[in-house]
N, C-alpha and C positions, 0 to 999 in steps of 0.2 A: 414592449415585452408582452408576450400573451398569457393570459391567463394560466395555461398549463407551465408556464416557466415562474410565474410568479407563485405558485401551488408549491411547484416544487426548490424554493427558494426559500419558504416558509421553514421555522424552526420544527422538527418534531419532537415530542418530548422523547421519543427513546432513540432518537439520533444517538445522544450521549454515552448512553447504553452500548450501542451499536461500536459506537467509538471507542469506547473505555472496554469491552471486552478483547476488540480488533488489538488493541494496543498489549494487552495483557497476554496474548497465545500467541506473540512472536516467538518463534521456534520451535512450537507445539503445531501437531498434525490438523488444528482443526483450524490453523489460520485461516487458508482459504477460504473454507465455510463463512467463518468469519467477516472475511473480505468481501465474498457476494454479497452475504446479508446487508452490511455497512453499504455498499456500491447499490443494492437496491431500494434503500431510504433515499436515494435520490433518483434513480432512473431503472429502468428493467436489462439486465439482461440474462442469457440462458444457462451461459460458463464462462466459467473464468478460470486462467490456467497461468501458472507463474513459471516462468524457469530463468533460468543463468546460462549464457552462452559468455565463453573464455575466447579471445581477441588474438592472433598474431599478427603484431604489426608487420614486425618483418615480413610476412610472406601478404601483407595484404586478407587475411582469410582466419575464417573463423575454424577454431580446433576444436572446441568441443562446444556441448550444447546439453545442460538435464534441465527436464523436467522435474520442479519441485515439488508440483501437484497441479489440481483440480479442483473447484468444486459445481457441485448443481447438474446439469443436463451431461448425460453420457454421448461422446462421438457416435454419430450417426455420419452416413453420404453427403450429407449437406451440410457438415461443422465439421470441418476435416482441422485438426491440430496443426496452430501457426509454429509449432517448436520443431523444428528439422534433427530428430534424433540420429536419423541414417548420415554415416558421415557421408555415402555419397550422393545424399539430395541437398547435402549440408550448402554447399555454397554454390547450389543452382537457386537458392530459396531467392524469392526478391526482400525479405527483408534484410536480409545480408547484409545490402549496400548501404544501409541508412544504419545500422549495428555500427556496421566500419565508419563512419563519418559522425555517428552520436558526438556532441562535444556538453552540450548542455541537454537538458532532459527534454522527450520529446513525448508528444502525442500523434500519433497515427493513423492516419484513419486509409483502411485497405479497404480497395476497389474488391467486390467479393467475388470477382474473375480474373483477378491477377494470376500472369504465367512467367512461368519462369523461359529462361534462353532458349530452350529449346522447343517453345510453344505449350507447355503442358499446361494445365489446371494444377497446382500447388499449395491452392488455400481454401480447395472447396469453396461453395455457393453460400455461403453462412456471412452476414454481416461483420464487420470486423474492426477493432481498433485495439491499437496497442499502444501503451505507454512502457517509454525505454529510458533509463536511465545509467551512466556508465560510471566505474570508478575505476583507475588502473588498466586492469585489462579485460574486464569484468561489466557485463553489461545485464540491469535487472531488466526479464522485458514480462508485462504482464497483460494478456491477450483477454480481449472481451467480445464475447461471439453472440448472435443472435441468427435464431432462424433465417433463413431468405423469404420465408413467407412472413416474418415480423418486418415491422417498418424498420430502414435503415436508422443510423443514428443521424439525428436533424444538426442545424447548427448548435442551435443553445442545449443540446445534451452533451456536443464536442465541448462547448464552453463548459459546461459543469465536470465534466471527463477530469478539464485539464486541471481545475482546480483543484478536483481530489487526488492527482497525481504527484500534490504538491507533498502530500499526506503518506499517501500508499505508497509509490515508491521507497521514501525513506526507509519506511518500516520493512517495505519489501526485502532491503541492501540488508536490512538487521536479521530478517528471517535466513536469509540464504546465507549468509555467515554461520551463523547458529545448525545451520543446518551440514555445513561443511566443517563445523566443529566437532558434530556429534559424530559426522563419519570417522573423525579422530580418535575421538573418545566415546566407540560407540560403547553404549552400556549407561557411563556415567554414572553419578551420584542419584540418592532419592530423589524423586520430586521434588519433599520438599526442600532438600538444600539446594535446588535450584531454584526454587520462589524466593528464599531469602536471597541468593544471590543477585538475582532479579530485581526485587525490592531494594539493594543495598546500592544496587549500579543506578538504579533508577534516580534514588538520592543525591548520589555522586554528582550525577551527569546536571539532574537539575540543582542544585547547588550553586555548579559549576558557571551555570548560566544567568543565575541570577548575579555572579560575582562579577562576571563577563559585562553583564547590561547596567551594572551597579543599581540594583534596584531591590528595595526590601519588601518583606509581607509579612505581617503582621504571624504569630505562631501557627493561628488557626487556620487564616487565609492557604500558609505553606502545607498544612497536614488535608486539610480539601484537594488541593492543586494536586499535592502528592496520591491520595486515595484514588484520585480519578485516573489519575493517568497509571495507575496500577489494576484498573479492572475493573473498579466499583462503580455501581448505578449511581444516582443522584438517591436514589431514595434507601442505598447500601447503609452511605454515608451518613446519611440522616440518623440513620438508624443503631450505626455504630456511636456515633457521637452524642447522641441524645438531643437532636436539634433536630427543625422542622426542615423539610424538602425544600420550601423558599429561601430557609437560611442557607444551605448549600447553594445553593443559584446564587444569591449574595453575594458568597464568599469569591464566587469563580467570577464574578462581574469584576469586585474589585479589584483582584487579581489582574482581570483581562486589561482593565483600563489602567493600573502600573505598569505591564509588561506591554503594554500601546500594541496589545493583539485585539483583534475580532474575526467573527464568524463563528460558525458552530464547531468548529475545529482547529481552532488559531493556538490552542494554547501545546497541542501535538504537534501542530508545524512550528512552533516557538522553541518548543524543547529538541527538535529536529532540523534545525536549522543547519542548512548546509556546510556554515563555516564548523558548524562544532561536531561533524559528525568523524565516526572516530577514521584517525590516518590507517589502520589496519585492516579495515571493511576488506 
């Protein structure tokens, strides 16, 4: 492993940060922002753009396709947009195929001159990778672009891609639901009674999952666990509870080594595990 991969392998102290805020603005506008930032604590790139493309099996073909957002470098000639909003570029696109045949979550990494049937340029000159993930008939695909004059993405940043996908995606499935809830109920309640609500699902869910893995944490251990995965820094926490920053670290170690997670972000992909994620996504 080279040097630059073991750098960036390395803990940062505001990874956490980076994490616990990402987690905390699913369904708020500024996720994506959010996302790049987090996505650029381990590797660089220029945009990052999320959307939700809707599945017809029967016909083979994708019917619909939004763009959920954006964040970071604006579309220029040479970062042309992987989301085929025109229905009729929609199923000349070549990511199409691989949408249509998703069964488990993937990682993508696009040729930066791929064309579509007809010979055209389709994805612009811009470096590219996408991670897709499908539930139903619903597939999250979230595109990560770099200049053509940046270096492409090497092996071991594919290998770091796939790992955070394990992460991003889920949260991704939660943002685009939230997001097609609100077109429901556009308007909605205050803010804040959507933080409590927030807050209170949050509980729920992880509860839920320590009941699931049969596994206990001490009161304090639970209300850390909980803080963090609600949006709090490490030194938020510290600071609400009247304990030092290392006793926070503590408490998320013990934690980490009951629920037999690790990594810098084991305890979001814990509470995000596949089997418990909700049947109504």
């Amino acid at each position: 492993m080279t040097q630059q991969a073991n750098a960036k392998d390395e803990v940062k102290p505001h990874i956490y940060q980076e994490l616990a805020e990402l987690v905390s603005s699913v369904g708020d506008d500024v996720f994506l922002n959010n996302m790049h930032r987090f996505i650029n604590t381990s590797l660089t790139v220029s945009r990052v753009e999320l959307s939700e493309w809707t599945v017809d099996d029967s016909q083979a073909t994708v019917s619909d396709v939004k763009l959920l957002g954006h964040a970071d470098t604006e579309l220029n000639p040479q970062m042309q947009t992987v989301c085929p909003t025109r229905a009729r570029h929609r199923n000349d696109h070549p990511l199409v195929k691989r949408v249509l045949e998703v069964e488990d979550d993937l990682l993508i990494h696009l040729n930066a001159r791929m064309k579509n049937e007809k010979g055209h340029d389709c994805l612009g000159t811009s470096h590219q990778c996408c991670m897709i993930s499908r539930k139903a008939n619903r597939c999250c695909v979230i595109s990560l672009h770099r200049l053509q004059d940046d270096k492409d993405y090497s092996l071991q940043e594919l290998s770091v891609l796939k790992c955070l996908s394990a992460t991003l995606l889920p949260l991704s499935e939660r943002h685009a639901r939230a997001h097609r809830q609100s077109r429901v109920k556009r308007g909605g309640g205050p803010l804040s009674h959507r933080t409590v609500y927030f807050e209170d699902q949050l509980q729920h869910d992880f509860n839920e999952r320590l009941r699931a893995c049969d596994v206990s944490l001490s009161a304090r251990e639970k209300e850390v666990c909980l803080m963090f995965l609600a949006g709090s820094a490490v030194a938020d926490i510290a600071e609400q509870l009247y304990i030092k920053s290392s006793s926070v670290e503590t408490y998320l170690k013990r934690s980490a080594v009951k629920l037999g997670i690790s990594g810098r972000h084991g305890l979001t992909k814990w509470l995000l595990c596949a089997e418990w994620r909700s049947p109504d996504a």
